[in-house]
N, C-alpha and C positions, 0 to 999 in steps of 0.2 A: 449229775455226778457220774465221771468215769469210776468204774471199778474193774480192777485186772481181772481175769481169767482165761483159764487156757482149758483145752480138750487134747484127749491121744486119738489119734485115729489108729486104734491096734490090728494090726494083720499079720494072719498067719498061714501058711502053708500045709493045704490036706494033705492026704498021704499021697493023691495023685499031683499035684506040685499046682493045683491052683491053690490062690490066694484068696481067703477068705477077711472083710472084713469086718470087726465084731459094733453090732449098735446096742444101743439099753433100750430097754423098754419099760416109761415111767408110767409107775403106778396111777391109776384112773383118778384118785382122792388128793392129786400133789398139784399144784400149780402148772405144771408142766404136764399133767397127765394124759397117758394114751398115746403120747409124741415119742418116735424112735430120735436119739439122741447119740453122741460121741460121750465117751464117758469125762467128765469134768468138771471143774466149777470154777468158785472166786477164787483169788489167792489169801493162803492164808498166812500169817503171820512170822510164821514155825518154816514155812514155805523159803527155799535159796532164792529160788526165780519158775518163774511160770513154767518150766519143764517140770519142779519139780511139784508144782501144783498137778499138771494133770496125771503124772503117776501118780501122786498121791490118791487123787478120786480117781484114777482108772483101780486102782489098788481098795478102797473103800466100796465101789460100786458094781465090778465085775472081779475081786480076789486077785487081777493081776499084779505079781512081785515085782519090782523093779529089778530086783538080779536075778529075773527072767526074759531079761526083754534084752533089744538094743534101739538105741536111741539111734534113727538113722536118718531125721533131719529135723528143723525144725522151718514152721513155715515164718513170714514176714507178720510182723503187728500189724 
């Protein structure tokens, strides 16, 4: 069974103008545990389309806002 989902690769700029980018780090008790990750998941329901999935869990799993960001591409399925 294919199931959708998507990941944000979020980066931002220090003050000295590199680019840092941010990974998750899952809890040791989870399925995925101990594993540095992109923040994301399945799509869900409520979900437009897979960009707005993985704001969504970039937003659930690291607090980032979506009308804090810009969407500045998207890759290929």
């Amino acid at each position: 069974m294919v199931r959708e989902a998507a990941v944000l690769v979020p980066v931002y700029p220090r003050s000295d103008g590199e680019l840092i980018v941010v990974l998750v780090g899952r809890v040791q008790d989870w399925v995925h545990g101990g594993q540095l990750a992109l923040p994301g998941g399945e799509r869900d329901p409520a979900d437009a389309d897979l960009a707005g999935s993985a704001l969504r869990a970039a937003n659930q799993e690291i607090g980032l806002a979506g009308d804090r960001l810009a969407l500045l591409a998207a890759l290929p399925v």
